[in-house]
N, C-alpha and C positions, 0 to 999 in steps of 0.2 A: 886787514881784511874784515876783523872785526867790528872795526869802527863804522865800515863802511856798509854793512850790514845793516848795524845799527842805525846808521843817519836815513837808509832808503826805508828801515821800519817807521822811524818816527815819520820822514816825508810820508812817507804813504798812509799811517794814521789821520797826519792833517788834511791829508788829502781826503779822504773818507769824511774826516769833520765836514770841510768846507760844503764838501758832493751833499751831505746832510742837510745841514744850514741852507744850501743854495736849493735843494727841491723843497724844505722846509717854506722860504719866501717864497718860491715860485707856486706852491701849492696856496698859499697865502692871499697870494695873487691871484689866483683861479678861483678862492672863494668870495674874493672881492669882486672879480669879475661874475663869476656870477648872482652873485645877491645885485648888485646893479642890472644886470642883465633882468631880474626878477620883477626889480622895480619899476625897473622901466616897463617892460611889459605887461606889468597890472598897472600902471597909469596910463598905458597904452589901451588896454583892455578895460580900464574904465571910461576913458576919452571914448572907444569907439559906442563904447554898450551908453554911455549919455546920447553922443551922436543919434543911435537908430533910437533912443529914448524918446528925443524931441523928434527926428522926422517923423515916429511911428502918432506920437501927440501931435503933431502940426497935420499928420494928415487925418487922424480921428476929427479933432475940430474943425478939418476940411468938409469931411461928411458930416459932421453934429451940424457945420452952418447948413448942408445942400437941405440934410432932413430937416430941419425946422425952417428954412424958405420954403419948403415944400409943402411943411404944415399950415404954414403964413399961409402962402394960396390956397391952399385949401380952405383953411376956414373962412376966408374972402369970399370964394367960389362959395361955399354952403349957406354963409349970410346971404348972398345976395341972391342964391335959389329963394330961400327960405322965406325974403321979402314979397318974393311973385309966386310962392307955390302956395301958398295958403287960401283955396279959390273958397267962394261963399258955400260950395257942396260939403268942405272940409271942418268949415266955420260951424256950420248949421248941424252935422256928426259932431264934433265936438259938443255944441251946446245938449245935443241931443243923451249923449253920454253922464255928462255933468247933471241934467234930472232926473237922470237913470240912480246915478247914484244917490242925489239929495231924498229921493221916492225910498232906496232902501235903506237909508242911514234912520230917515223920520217913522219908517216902519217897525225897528228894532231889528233888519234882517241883517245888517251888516254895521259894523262900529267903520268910523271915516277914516281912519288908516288902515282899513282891510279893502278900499278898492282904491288904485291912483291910476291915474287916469294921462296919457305923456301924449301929447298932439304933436305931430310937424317933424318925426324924429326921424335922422339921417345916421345910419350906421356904417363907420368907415372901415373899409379892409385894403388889402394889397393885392394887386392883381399880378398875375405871372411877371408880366416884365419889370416888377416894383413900384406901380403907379400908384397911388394912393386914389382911390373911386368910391364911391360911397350908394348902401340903397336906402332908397325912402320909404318908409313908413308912414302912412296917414295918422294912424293913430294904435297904441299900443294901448292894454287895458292890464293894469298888474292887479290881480285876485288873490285873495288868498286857498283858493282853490284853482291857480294856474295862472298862465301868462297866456293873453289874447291878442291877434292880429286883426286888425279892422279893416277893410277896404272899401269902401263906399264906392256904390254905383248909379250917375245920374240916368239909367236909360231909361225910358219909356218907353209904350204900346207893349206887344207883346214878347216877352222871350221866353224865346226854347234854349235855353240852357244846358248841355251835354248831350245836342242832339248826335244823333251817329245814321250811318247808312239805313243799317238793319232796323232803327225806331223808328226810324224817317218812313221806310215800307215805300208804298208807290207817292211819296212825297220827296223820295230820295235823290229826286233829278235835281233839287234846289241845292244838295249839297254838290252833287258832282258837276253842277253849273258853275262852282264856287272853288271845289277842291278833288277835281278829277281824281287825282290823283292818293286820295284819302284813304286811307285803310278802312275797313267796315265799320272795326270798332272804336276807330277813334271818334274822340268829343269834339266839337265844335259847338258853337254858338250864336247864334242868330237872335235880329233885335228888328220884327215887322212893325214900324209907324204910319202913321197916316201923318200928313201935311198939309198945309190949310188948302192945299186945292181936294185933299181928299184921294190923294194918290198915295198907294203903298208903297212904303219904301223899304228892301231889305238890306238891313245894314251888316256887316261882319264886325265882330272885334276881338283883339287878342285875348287868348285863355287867362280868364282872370287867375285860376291856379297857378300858373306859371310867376307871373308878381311875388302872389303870396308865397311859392316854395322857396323863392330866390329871398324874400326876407327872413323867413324861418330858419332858413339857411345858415345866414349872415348873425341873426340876432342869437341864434345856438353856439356859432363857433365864438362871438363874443362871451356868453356866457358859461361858457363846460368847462371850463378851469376854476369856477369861480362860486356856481352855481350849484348844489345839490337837488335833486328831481326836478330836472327841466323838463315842462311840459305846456308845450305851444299850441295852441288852437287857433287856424283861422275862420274868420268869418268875412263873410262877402256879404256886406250891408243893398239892400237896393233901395234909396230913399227917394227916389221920383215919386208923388204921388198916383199916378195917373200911368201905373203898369202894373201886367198882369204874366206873374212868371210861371213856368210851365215847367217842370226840373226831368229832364229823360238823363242825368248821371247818375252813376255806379258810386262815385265817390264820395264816400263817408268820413273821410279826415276834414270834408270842407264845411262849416256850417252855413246855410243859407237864411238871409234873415229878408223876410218882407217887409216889414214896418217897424216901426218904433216900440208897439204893443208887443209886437214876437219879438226884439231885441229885450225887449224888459221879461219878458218870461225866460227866454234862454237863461241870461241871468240869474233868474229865479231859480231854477229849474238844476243849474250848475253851484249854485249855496246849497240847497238844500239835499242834494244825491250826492254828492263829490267829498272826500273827505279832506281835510284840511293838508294842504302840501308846504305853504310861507306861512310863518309867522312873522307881526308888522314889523321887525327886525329884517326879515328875510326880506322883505320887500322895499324895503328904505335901502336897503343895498342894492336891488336891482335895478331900482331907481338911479342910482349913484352911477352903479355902471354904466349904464345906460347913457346918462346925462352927459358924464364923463367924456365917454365916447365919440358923441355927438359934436363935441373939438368947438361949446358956443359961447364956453364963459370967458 
């Protein structure tokens, strides 16, 4: 009886061993299985994170190609403005400018990197739907007493310039002939010629303000990130010889210039009151920007 005591202890010791031993390998096995299972799924997990790596780069250089065809036409498009926009009115402002400045350099009123002078400039932005559009500038004037808008106007005979209802008085039926519908105090603009038969003609034309806010616009949001004391001036040049302007506006942000002589005073007049804003550092940058911008090198 004892014997058999003793043989079912020791069975059932080895039995205990084995049970050991065998969850010992089986547990063994589960850390094999999972260190593979590990493996495999961070080569898994790096396969897929390469995968979206190259689709997400294959589709970036999808749009890096659309936006730089995009720029491609564009500057195609603004070259070949740039070929036909330049009319002899523009030419003849420009030259007009450029004695402006050789008159103040050879006077001592200004050194020749405190005024530069950017003709023909086209400032690009993005419009709502993403298009790339761009506005024109006849001619920019960088000062070191401010940044200037030029607009040149060829009209002759006479204008009235910010005519309204109320200035107009019993002349006022010419506007409401024109713009029934005008509020009193709005501006408008009228340009009376004679033609070689000697007949009057009244002509209408767009608010030259309106140009100009839409470039100040454009050439401020290029520059306010970039710029310290932004300050835009425009001026509405009239260089027909052979007109006589008449000014019934309120508006004082806009300079009106008659001739060449009141352009060179203004000038004047703007060195000598105004206190220094760019130094020729500051302006060689604005320049730059500007240039930059412009999308023509």
């Amino acid at each position: 009886m004892e014997i058999l005591l003793f043989s079912a202890f020791i069975l059932l010791i080895c039995a205990g061993v084995w049970l050991v031993y065998y969850l010992k390998k089986k547990h063994k096995e589960y850390d094999r299985l999972i260190d593979q299972y590990q493996k495999e799924a961070a080569i898994s997990l790096a396969k897929t994170e390469n995968q979206l790596k190259q689709e997400n780069k294959e589709k970036l250089e999808e749009v890096k190609g659309d936006y730089e065809e995009q720029i491609n036409d564009y500057k195609e498009y603004i070259d070949s403005v740039k070929r036909f926009s330049r009319d002899e009115l523009e030419v003849n402002t420009y030259k007009t400018l450029l004695e402006i400045k050789n008159e103040l350099v050879e006077n001592d009123v200004i050194k020749p990197l405190q005024m530069m002078i950017l003709p023909n400039v086209f400032i690009p932005y993005q419009s709502v739907d993403g298009d790339i559009q761009s506005t024109k500038i006849a001619h920019i004037v960088l000062l070191n007493k401010g940044i200037y808008i030029i607009d040149t106007k060829d009209w002759q005979g006479n204008i009235l310039y910010g005519l309204t209802k109320e200035k107009a008085k019993e002349f006022s039926f010419i506007i409401d002939t024109f713009y029934p519908a005008l509020h009193s105090e709005a501006e408008k603009t009228f340009v009376f010629e004679k033609n070689k038969q000697n007949e009057l003609r009244a002509l209408m034309h767009d608010e030259p303000t309106k140009n100009l806010n839409v470039a100040t616009s454009k050439l401020n949001n290029l520059l306010k990130d970039q710029v310290e004391n932004i300050t835009i001036n425009n001026l509405l040049y009239f260089a027909h010889p052979d007109h006589h302007l008449i000014n019934f506006s309120t508006q004082e942000q806009l300079h009106l210039i008659n001739d060449r002589n009141e352009l060179y005073a203004f000038f004047i007049k703007e060195i000598q009151n105004k206190t220094n804003l760019y130094s020729v550092a500051d302006l060689e940058k604005i320049k730059y920007i500007v240039e930059e911008a412009d999308l023509n090198d």
